[in-house]
PDB file of N, CA, C and O in Angstrom:
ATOM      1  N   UNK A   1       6.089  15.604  96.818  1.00  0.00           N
ATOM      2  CA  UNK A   1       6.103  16.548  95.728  1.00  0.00           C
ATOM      3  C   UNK A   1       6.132  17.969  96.305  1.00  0.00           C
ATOM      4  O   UNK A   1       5.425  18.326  97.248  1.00  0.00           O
ATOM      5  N   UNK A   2       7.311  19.017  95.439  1.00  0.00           N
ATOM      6  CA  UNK A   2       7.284  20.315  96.291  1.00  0.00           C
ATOM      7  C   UNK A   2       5.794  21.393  96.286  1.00  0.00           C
ATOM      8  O   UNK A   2       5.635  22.307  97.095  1.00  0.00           O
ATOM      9  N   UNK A   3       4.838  21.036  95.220  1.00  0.00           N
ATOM     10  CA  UNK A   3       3.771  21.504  95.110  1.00  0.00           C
ATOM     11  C   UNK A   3       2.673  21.358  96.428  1.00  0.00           C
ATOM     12  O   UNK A   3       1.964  22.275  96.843  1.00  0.00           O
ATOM     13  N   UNK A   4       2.713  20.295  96.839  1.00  0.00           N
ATOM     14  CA  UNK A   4       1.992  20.176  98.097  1.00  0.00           C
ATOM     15  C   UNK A   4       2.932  20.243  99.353  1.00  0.00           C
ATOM     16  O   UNK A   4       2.396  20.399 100.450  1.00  0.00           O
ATOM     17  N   UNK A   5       3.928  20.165  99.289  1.00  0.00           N
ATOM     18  CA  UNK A   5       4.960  20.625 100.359  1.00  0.00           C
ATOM     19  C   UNK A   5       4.593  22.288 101.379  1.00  0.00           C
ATOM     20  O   UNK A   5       4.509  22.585 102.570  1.00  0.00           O
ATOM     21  N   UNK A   6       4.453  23.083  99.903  1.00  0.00           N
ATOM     22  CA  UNK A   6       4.475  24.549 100.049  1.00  0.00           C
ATOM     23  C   UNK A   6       3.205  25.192  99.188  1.00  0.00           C
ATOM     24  O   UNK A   6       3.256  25.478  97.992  1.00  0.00           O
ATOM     25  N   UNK A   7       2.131  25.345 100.005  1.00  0.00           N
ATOM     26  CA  UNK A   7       0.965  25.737  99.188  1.00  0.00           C
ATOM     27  C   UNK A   7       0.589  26.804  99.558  1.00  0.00           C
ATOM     28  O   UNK A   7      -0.432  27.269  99.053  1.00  0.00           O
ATOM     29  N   UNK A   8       1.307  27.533 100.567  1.00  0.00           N
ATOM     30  CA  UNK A   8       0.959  28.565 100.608  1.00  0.00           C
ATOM     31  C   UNK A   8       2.065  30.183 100.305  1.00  0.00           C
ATOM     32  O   UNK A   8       1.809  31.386 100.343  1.00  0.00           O
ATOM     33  N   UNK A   9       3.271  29.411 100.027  1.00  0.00           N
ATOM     34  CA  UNK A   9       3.994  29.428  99.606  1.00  0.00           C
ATOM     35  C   UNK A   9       3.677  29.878  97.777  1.00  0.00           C
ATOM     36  O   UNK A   9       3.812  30.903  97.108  1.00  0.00           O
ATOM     37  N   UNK A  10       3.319  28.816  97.578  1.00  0.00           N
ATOM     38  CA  UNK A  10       3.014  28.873  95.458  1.00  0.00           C
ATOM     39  C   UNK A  10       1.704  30.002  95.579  1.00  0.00           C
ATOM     40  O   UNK A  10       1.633  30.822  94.664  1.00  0.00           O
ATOM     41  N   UNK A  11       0.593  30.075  96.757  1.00  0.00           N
ATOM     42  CA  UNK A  11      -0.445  30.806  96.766  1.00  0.00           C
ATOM     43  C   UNK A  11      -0.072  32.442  97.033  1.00  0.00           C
ATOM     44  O   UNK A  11      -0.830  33.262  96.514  1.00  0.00           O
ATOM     45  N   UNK A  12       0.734  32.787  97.592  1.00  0.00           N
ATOM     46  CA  UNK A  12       1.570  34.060  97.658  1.00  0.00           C
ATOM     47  C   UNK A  12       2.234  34.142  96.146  1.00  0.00           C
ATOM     48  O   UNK A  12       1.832  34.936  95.296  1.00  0.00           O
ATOM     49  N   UNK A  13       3.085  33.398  95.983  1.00  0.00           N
ATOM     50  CA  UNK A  13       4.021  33.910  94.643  1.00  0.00           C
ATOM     51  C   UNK A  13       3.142  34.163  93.342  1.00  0.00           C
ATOM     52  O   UNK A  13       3.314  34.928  92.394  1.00  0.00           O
ATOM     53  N   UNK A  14       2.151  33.258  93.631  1.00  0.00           N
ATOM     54  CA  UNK A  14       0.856  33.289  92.517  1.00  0.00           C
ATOM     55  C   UNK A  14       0.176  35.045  92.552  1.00  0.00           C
ATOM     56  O   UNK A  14      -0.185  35.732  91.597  1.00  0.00           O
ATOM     57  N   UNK A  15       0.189  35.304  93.699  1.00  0.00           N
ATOM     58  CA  UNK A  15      -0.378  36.804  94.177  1.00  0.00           C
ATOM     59  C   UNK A  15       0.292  37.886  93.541  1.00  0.00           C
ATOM     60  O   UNK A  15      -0.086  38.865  92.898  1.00  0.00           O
ATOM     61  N   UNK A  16       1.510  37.385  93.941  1.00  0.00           N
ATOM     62  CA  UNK A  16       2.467  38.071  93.816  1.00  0.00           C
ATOM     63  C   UNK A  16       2.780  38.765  91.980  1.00  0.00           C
ATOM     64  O   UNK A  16       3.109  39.808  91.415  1.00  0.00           O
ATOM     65  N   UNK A  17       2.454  37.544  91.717  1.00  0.00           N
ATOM     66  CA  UNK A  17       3.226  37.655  89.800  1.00  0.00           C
ATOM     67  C   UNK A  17       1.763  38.458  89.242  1.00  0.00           C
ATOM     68  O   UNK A  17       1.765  39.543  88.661  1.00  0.00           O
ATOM     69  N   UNK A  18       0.548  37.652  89.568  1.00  0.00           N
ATOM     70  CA  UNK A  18      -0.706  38.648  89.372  1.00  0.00           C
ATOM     71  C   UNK A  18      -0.906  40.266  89.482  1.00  0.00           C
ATOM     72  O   UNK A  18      -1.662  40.982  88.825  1.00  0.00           O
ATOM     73  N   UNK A  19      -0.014  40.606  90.494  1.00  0.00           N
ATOM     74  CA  UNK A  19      -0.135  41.845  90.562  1.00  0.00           C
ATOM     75  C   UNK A  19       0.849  42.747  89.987  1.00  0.00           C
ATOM     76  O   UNK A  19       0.659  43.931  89.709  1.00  0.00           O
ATOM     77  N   UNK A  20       1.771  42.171  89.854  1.00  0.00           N
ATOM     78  CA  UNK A  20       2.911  42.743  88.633  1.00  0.00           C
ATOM     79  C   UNK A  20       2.160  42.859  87.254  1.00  0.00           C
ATOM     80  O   UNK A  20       2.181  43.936  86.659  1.00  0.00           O
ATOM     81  N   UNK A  21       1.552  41.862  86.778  1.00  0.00           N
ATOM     82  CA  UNK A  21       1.100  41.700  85.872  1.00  0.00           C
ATOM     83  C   UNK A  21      -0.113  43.202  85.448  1.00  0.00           C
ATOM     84  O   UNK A  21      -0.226  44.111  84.625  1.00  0.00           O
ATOM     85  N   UNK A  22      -0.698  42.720  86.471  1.00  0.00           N
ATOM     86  CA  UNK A  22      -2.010  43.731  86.491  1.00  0.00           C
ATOM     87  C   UNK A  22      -1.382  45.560  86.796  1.00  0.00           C
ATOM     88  O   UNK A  22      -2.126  46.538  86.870  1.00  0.00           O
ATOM     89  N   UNK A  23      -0.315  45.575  86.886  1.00  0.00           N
ATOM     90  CA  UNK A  23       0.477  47.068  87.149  1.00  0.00           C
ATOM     91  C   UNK A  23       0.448  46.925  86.112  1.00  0.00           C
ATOM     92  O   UNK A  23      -0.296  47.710  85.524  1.00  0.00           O
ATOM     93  N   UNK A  24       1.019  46.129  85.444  1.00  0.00           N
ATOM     94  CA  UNK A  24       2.106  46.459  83.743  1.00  0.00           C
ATOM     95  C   UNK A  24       0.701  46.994  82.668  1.00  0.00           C
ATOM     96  O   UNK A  24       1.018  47.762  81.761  1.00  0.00           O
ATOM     97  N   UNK A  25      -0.299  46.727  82.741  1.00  0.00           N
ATOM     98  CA  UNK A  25      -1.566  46.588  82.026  1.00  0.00           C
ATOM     99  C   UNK A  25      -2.144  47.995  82.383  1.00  0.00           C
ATOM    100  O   UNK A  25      -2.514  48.787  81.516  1.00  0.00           O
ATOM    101  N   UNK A  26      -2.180  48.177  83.357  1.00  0.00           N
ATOM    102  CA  UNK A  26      -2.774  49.542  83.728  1.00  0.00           C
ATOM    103  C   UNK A  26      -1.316  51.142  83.548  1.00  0.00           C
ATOM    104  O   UNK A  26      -1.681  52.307  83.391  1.00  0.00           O
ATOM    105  N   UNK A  27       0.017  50.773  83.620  1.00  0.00           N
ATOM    106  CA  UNK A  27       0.680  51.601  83.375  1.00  0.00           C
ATOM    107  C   UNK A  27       0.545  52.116  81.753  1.00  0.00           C
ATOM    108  O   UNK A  27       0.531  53.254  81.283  1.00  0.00           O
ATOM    109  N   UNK A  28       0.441  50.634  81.041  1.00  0.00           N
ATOM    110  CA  UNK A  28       0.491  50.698  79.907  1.00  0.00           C
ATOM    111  C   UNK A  28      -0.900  51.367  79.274  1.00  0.00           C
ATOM    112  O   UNK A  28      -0.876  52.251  78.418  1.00  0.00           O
ATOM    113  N   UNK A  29      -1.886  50.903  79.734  1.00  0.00           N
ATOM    114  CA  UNK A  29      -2.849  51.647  79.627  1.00  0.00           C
ATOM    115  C   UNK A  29      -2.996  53.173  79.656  1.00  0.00           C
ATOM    116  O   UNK A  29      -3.725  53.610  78.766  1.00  0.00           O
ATOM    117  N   UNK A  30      -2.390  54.199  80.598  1.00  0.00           N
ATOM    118  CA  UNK A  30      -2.197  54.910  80.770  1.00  0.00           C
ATOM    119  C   UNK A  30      -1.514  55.941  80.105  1.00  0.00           C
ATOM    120  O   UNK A  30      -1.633  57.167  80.108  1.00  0.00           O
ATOM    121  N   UNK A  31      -0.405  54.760  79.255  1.00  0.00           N
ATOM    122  CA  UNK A  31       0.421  55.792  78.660  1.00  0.00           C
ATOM    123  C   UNK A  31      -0.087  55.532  77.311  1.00  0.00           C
ATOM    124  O   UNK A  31       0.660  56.209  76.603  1.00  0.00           O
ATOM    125  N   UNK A  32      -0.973  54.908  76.506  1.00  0.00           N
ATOM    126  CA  UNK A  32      -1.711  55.014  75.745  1.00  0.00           C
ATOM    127  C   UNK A  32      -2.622  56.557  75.886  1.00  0.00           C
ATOM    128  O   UNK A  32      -2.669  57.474  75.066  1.00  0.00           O
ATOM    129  N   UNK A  33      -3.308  56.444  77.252  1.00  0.00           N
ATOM    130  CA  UNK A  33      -4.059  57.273  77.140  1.00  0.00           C
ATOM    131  C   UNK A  33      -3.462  58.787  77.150  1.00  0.00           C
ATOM    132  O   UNK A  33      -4.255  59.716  77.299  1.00  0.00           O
ATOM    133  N   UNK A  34      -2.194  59.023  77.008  1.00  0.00           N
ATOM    134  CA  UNK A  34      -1.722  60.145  77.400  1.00  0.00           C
ATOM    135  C   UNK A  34      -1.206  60.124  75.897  1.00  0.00           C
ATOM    136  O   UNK A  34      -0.908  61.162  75.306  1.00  0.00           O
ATOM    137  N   UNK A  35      -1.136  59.072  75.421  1.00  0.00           N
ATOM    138  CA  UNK A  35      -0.922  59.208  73.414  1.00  0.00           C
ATOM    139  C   UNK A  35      -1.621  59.887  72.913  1.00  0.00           C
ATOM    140  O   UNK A  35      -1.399  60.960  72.351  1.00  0.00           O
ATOM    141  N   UNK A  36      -3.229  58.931  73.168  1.00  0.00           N
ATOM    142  CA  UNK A  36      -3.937  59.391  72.431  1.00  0.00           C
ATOM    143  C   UNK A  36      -4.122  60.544  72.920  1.00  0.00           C
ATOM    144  O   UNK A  36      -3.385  61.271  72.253  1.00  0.00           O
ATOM    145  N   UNK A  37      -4.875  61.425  73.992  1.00  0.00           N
ATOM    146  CA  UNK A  37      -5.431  62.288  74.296  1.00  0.00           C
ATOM    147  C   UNK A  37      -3.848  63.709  74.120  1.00  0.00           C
ATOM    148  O   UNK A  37      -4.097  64.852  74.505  1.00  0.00           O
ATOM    149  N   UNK A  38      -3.412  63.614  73.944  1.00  0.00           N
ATOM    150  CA  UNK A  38      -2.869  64.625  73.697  1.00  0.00           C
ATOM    151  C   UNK A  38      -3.484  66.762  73.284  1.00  0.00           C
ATOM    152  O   UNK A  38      -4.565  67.234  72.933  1.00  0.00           O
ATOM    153  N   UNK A  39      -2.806  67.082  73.434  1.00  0.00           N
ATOM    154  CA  UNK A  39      -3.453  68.449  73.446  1.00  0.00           C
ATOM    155  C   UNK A  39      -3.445  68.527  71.988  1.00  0.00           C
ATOM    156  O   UNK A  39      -3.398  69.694  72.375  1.00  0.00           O
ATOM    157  N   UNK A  40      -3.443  68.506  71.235  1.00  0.00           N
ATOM    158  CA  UNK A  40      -4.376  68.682  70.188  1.00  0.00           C
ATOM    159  C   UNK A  40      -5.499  68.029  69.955  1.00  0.00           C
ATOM    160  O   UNK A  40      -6.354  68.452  69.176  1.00  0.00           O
ATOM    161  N   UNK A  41      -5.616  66.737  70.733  1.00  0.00           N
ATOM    162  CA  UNK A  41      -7.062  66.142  70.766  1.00  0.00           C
ATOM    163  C   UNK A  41      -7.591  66.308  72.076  1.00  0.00           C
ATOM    164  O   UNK A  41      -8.225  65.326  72.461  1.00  0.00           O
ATOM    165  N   UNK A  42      -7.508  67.412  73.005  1.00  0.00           N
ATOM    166  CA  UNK A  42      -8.100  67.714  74.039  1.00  0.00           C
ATOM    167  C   UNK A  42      -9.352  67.815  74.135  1.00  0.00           C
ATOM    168  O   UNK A  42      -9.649  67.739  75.327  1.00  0.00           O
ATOM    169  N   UNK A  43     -10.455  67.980  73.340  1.00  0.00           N
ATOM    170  CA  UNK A  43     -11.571  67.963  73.105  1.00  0.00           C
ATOM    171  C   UNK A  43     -12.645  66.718  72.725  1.00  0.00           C
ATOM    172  O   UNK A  43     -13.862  66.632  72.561  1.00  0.00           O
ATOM    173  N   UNK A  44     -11.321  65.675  72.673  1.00  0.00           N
ATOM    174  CA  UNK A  44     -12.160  64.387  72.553  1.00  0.00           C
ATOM    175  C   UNK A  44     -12.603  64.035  73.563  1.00  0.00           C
ATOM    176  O   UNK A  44     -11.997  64.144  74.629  1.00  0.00           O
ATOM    177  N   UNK A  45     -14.510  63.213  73.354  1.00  0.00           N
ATOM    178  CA  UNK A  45     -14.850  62.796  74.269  1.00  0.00           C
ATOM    179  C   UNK A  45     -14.934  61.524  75.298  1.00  0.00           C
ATOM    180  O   UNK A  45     -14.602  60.759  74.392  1.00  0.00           O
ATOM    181  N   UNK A  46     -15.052  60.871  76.126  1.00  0.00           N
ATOM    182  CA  UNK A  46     -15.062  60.012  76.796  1.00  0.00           C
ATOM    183  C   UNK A  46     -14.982  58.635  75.914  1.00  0.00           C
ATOM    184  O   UNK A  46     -14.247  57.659  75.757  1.00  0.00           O
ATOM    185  N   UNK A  47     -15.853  59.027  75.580  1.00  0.00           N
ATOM    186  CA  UNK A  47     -16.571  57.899  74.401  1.00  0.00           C
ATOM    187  C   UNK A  47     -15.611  57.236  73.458  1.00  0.00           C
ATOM    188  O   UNK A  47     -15.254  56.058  73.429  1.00  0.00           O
ATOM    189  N   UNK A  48     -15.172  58.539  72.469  1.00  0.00           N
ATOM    190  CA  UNK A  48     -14.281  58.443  71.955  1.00  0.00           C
ATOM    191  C   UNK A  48     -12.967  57.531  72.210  1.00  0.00           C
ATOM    192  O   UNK A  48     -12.438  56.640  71.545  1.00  0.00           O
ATOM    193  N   UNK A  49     -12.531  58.398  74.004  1.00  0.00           N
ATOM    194  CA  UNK A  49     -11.171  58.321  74.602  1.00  0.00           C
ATOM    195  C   UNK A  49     -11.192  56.271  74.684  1.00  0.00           C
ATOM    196  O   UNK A  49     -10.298  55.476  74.394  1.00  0.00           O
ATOM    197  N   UNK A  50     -12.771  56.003  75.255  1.00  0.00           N
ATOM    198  CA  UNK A  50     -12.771  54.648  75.637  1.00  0.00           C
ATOM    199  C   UNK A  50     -12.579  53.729  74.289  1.00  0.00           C
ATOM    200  O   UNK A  50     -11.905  52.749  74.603  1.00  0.00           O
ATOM    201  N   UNK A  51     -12.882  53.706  73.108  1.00  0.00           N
ATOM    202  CA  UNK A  51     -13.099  53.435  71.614  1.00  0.00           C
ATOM    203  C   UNK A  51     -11.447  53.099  71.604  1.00  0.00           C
ATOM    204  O   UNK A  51     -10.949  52.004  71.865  1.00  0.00           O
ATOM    205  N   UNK A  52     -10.747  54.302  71.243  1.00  0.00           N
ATOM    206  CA  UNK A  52      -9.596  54.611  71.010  1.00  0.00           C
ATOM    207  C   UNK A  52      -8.274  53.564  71.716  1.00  0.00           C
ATOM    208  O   UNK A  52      -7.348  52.879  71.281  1.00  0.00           O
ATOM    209  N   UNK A  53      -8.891  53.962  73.142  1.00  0.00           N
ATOM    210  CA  UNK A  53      -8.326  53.027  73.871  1.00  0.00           C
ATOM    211  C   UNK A  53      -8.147  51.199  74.107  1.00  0.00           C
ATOM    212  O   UNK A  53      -7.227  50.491  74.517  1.00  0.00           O
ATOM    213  N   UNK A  54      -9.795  50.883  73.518  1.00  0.00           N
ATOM    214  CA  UNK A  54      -9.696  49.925  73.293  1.00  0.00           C
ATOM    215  C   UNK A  54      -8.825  49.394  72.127  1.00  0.00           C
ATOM    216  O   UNK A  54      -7.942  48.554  72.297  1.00  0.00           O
ATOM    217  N   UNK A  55      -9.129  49.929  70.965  1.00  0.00           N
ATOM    218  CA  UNK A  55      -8.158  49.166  69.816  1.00  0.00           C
ATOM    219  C   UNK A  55      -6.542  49.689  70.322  1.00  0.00           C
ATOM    220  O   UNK A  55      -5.564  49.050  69.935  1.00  0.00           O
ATOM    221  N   UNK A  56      -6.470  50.256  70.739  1.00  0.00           N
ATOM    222  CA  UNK A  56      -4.623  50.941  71.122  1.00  0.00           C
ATOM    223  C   UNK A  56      -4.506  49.039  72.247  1.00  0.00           C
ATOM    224  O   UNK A  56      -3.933  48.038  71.819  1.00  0.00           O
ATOM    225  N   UNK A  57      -4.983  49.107  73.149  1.00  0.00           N
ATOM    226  CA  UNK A  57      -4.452  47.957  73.877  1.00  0.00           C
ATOM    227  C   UNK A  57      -5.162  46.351  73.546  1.00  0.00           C
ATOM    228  O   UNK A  57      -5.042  45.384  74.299  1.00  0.00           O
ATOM    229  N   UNK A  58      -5.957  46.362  72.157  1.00  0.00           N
ATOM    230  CA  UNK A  58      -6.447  44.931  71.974  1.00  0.00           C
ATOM    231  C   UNK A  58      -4.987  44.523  70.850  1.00  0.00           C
ATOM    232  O   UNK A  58      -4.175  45.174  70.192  1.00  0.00           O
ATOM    233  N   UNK A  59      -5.279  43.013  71.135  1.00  0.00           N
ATOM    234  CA  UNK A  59      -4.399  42.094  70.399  1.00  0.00           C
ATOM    235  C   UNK A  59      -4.878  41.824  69.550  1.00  0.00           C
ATOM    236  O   UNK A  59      -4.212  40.993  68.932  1.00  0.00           O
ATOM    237  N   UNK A  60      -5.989  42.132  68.974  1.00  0.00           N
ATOM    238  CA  UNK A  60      -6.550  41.793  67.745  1.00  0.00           C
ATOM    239  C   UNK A  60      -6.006  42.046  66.488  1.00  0.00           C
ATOM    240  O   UNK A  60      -5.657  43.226  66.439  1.00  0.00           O
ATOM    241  N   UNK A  61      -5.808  41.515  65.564  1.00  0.00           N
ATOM    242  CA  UNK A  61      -5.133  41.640  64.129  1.00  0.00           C
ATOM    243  C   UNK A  61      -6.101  40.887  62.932  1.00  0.00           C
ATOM    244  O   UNK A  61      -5.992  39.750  62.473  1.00  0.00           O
ATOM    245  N   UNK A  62      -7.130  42.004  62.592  1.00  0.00           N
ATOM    246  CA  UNK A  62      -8.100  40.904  61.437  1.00  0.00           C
ATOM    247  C   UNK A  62      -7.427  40.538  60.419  1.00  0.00           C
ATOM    248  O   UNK A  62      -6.297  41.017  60.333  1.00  0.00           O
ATOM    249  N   UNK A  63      -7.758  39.855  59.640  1.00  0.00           N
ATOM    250  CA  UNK A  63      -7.708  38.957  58.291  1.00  0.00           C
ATOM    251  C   UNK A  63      -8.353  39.978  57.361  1.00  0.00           C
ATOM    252  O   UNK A  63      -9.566  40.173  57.287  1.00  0.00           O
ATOM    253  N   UNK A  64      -7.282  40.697  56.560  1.00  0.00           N
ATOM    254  CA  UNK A  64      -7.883  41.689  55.330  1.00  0.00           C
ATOM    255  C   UNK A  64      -8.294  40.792  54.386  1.00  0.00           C
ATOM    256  O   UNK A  64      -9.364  41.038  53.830  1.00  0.00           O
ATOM    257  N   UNK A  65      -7.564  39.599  54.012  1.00  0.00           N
ATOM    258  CA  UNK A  65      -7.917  39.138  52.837  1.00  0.00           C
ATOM    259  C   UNK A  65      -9.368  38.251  52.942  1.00  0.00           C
ATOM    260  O   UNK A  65     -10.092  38.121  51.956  1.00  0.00           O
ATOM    261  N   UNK A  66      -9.702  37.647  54.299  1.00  0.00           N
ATOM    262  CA  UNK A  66     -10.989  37.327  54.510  1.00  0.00           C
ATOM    263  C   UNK A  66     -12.084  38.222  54.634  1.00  0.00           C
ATOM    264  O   UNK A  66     -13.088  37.706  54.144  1.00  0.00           O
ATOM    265  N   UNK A  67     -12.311  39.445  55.127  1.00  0.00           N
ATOM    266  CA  UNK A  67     -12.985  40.356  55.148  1.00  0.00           C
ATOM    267  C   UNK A  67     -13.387  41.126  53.476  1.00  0.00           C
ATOM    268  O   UNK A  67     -14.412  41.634  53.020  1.00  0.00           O
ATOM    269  N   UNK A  68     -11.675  40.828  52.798  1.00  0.00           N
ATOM    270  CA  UNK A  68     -12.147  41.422  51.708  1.00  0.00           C
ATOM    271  C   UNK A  68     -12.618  40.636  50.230  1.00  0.00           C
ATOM    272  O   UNK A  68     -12.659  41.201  49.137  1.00  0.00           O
ATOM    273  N   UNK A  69     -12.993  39.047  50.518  1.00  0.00           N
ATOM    274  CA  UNK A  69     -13.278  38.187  50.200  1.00  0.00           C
ATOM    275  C   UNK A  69     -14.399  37.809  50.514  1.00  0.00           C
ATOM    276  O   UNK A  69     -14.912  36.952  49.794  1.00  0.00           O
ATOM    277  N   UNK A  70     -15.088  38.275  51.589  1.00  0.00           N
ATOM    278  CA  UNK A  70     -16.600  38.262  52.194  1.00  0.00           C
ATOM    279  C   UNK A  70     -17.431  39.328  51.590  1.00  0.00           C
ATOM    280  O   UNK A  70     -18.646  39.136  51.559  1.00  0.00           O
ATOM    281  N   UNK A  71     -16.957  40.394  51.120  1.00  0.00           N
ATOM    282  CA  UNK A  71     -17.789  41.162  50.607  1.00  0.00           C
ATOM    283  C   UNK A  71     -17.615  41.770  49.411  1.00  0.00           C
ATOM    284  O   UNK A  71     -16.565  42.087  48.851  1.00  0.00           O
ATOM    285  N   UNK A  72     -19.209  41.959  48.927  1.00  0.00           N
ATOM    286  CA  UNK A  72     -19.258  42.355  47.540  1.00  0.00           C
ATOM    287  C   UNK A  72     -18.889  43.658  47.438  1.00  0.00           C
ATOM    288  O   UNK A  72     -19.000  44.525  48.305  1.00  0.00           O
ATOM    289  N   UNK A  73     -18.225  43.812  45.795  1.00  0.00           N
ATOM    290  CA  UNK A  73     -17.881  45.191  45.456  1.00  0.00           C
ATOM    291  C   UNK A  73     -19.319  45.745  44.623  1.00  0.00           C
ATOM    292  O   UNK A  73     -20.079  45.227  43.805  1.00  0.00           O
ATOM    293  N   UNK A  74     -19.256  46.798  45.161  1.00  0.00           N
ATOM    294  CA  UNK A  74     -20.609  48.015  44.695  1.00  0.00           C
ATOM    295  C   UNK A  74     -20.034  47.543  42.895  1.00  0.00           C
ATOM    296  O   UNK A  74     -18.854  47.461  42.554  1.00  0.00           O
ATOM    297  N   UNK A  75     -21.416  47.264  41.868  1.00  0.00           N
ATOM    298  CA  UNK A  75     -21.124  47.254  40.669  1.00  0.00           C
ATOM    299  C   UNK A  75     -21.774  48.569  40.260  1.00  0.00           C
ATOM    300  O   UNK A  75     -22.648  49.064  40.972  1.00  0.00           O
ATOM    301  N   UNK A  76     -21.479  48.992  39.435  1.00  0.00           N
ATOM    302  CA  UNK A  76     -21.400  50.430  38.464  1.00  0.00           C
ATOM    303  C   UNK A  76     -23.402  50.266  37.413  1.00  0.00           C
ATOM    304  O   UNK A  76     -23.564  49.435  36.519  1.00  0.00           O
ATOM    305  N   UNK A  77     -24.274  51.012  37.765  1.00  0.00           N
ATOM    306  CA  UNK A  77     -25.926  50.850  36.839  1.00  0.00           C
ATOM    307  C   UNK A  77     -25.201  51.033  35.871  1.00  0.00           C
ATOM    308  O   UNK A  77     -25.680  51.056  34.737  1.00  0.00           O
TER     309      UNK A  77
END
């Protein structure tokens, strides 16, 4: 089998694709951060910048209609 033939071989290319990978994530990251932070929001803080950043690069996509099915609407005294 060519898998055990060449193992160090698949252990390099494995390296290899990992670190492409891990560029693409951090470029991208980057140019998020040069979105958000822009000079009119030059004054935002760290905090902020990290917040921001997180939802800009998560894959997350909630469920409006479950969220808005979980909770009660304020009734009127």
């Amino acid at each position: 089998m060519q898998k055990e033939k060449y193992p160090n071989l698949r252990q390099t290319a494995g390296n290899l694709t990992a670190l492409f990978e891990s560029t693409y994530l951090c470029e991208s990251a980057f140019s998020h951060i040069k979105i958000i932070k822009s000079k009119y929001r030059s004054t935002m803080t760290d905090d902020h910048l990290a917040v921001s950043l997180r939802l800009a690069l998560s894959s997350y996509c909630p469920v409006y209609e479950r969220l808005a099915s979980s909770s009660q609407c304020q009734k009127s005294h």
